[in-house]
N, C-alpha and C positions, 0 to 999 in steps of 0.2 A: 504494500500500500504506500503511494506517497501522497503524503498533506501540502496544501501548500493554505498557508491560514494568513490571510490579511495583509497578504504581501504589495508594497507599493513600490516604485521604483521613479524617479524622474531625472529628466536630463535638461538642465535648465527649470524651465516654465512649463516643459511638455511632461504629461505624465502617462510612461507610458504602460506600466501598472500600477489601477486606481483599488487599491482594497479589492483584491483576490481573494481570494479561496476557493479551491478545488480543490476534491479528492477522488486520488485515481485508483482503482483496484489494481489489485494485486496479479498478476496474470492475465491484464486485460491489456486490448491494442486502443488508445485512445489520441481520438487527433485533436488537434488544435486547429480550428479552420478561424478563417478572419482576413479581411482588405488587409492591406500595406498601411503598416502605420497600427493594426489594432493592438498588437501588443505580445501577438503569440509565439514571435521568435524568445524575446524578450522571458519571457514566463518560462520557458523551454531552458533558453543561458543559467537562469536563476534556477532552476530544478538543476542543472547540471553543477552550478557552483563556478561557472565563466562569466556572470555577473554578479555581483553585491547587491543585496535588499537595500533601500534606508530603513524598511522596516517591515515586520510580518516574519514569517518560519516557514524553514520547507523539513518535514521529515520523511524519512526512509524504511519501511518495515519499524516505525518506531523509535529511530532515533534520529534526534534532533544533528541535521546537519548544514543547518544555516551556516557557521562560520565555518566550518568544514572547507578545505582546497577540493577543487573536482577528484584526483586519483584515490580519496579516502573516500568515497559517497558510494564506489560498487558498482560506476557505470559503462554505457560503453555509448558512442558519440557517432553519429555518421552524418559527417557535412552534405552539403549539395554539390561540392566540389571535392572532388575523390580524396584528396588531400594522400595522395600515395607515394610513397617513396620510389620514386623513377627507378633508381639506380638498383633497386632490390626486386628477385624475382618472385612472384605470385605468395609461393611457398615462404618465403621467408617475408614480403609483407603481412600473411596471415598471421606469423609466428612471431613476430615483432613486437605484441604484448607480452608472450611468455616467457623470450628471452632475454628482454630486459629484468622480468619477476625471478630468472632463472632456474625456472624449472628443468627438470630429467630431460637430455634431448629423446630419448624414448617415448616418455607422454608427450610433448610439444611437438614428437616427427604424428604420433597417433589420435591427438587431437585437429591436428594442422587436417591430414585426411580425412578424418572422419566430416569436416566443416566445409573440406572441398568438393566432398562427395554430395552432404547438403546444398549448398549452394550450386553446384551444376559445374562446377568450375576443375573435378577430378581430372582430367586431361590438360589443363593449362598450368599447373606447378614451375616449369620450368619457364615459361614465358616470364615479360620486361610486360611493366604498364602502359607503353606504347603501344605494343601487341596486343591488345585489346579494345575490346568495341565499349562504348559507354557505360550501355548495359551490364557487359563483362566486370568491368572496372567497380561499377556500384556495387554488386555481388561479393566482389572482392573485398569491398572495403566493409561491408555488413560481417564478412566471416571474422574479418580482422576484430570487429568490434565486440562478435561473439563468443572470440578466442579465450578470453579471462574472464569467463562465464560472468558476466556482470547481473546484477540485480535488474539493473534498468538497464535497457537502450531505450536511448533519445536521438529521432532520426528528424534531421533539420529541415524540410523539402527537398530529400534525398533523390526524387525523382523530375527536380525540378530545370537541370541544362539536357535533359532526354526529349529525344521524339515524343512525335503521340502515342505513336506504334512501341516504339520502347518502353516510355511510361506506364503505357496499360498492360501490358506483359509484366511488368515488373511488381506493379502493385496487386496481380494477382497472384504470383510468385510469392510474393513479403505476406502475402493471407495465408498460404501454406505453408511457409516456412515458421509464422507466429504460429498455426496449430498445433505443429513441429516441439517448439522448442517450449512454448509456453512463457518467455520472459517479458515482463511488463514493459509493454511499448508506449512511448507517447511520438507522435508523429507530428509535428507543425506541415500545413498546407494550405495554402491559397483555394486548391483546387478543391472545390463541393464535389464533384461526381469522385475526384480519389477517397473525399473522405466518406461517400455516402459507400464507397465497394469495397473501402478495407477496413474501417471502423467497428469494435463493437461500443463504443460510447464515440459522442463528438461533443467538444466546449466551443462554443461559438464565442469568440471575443468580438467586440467592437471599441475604440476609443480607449482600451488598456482596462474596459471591464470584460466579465461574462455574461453574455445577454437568455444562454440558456446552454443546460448540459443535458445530455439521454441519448438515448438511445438512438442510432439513423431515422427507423419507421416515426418514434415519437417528435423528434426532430420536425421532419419533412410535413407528416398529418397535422400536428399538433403543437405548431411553433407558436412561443411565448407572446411576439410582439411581429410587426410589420418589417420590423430589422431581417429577422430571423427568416421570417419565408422569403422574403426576397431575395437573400443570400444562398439561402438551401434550395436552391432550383430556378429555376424561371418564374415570373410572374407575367400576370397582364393586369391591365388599368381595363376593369367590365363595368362601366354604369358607375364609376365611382370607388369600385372594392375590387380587391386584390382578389384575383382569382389565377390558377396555374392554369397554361395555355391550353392543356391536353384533358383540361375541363370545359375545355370551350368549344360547342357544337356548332356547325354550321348549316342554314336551312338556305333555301333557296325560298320557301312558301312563309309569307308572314304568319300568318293563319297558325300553320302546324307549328310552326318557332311558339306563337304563344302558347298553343293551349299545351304543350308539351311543358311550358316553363312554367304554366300555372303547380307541376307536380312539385318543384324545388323549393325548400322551404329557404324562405328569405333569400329570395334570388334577385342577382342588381338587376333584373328585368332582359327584356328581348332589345339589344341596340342596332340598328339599322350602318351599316358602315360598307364603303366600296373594298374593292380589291386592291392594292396598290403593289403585289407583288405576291408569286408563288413562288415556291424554291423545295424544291423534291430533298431532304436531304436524308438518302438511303431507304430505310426504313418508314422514316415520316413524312409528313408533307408540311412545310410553317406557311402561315399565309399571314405576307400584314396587311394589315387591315386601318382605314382613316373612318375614324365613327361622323355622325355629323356635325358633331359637338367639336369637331378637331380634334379629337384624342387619338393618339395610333396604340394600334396593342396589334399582338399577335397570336395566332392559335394555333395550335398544332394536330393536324389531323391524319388519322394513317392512309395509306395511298389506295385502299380500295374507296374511301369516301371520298378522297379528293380525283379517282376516276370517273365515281357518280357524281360528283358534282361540276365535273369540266368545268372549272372556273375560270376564268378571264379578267387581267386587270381592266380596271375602269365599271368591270358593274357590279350591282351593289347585291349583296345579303343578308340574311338576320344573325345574327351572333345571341347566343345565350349562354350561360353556364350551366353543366349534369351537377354542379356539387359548388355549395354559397362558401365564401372566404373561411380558412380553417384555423386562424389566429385566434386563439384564446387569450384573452384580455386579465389581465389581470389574476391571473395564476400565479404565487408564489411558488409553488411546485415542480413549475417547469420555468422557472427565473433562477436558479439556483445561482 
């Protein structure tokens, strides 16, 4: 378990943690998602002990290690940039924790393998970190960090100078290799969709608070405040209220649009809006849309209904929403 109780930090006039607390289970992968600027690298430094509090505590399984240096805390660290020693090959980057701790080079040759085998990486031992694809290299650097079995790893947007294609391979990777190994992960990331596919808890920062911590599903359904869902997925602007776009139906017949929306409880109503653009992407179809009010939002629909509805920019359709804004107001529960 690690606590972090009432932690604040600032630099100048900017505060970039305002009265924190969070607590992270024990065995569990938890991200920190948040804009630039909210505060989650920051909280991330301060768990590892590469920033100073002015004030607040972070504990560790129970002991206080606020003033603690980082290599007393039990953790293991992996930047966004590989931070690899060039000059050392695969095998001896891995092993580069344990022998500086000086352990038996028998367990440190049989650890070293057993983590290359995990990681995917048992054929590359003798390679240079030039010799390696991005991918490769981040792999590397996770083994490295898992080499002196740490309590914690703390992984900084580890997949964040990778492709898309890379990326998402890899945060599926890091899901299996955390069921794997079991050690308490906290992960800092910009990206919603990495944290909604590798997360089992997310702390939503904003402004160097928490604006809501739970679970992805509770998250996404059931978010605290208008912060929240707007961050955790797509929104559109329906009649006024926040609604997610792949809740937003399209009719061609006024008529069937309303008496359809009469069934949705508290619904912003049926808004009349043109076409101003379709865009096929893959799987879905987005189509934006200008209401008459001037408002643009967009909806997302799948491609068999944007085949029945041959849409065209420049003419106009009913928009409604299957399900009314999902923001719970005023929940301490999910403000934590």
């Amino acid at each position: 378990m690690i606590t972090v109780t009432s932690a604040r930090k600032n630099y100048g006039s900017f505060a970039a943690l305002d009265d924190v607390s969070l607590d992270i289970p024990s065995g569990s992968l938890t991200a920190l998602l948040g804009p630039s600027g909210s505060g989650k690298s920051t909280l991330l430094r301060s768990i590892a002990g590469l920033e100073s509090l002015d004030s607040g505590t972070v504990t560790i399984q129970g002991r206080d290690v606020t003033s603690e240096p980082p290599q007393r805390r039990g953790i293991g660290f992996v930047f966004q940039h590989y931070a690899a020693f060039k000059h050392m090959t695969v095998r001896d980057n891995v092993a580069f924790g344990l022998t500086i701790r000086k352990r038996p080079k028998a367990e440190t040759a049989r650890k070293v393998d057993e983590l290359l085998e995990i990681v995917g990486l048992e054929g590359f031992q003798h390679r240079y970190p030039a010799q390696l694809s991005g991918g490769q290299r981040q792999r590397m650097a996770l083994a490295r960090a898992l080499a002196v079995d740490p309590q914690v790893l703390l992984l900084d947007e580890p997949f964040g100078a990778l492709d898309a294609k890379v990326r998402t391979d890899l945060r599926q990777w890091l899901r299996r290799l955390h069921d794997e190994v079991h050690v308490t992960t906290v992960l800092v990331t910009h990206d919603q969709e990495e944290a909604l596919d590798v997360a089992d808890r997310i702390a939503v920062l904003n402004k160097g608070r928490i604006e809501q911590v739970g679970d992805p599903v509770t998250l996404y359904e059931r978010p605290a405040n208008d912060f929240v869902m707007g961050f955790l997925g797509s929104v559109a602007q329906l009649g006024g209220q926040l609604v997610r776009p792949h809740d937003i139906v399209l009719e061609r017949d006024r008529a069937t649009a309303l008496a359809l929306d009469a069934k949705v409880a508290d619904s912003p109503g049926v808004i009349d809006a043109v076409v101003e653009r379709v865009v096929p992407l893959g799987f879905e179809v987005r189509v934006d849309l200008r209401a008459d009010s001037g408002e643009r939002f967009a909806a997302q629909i799948t491609r068999r209904d944007a085949a029945e509805l041959q849409l065209h920019e420049g003419e106009t359709v009913h928009a409604r929403a299957v399900a009314r804004s999902s923001v719970v107001e005023h929940d301490p529960a999910l403000a934590i």
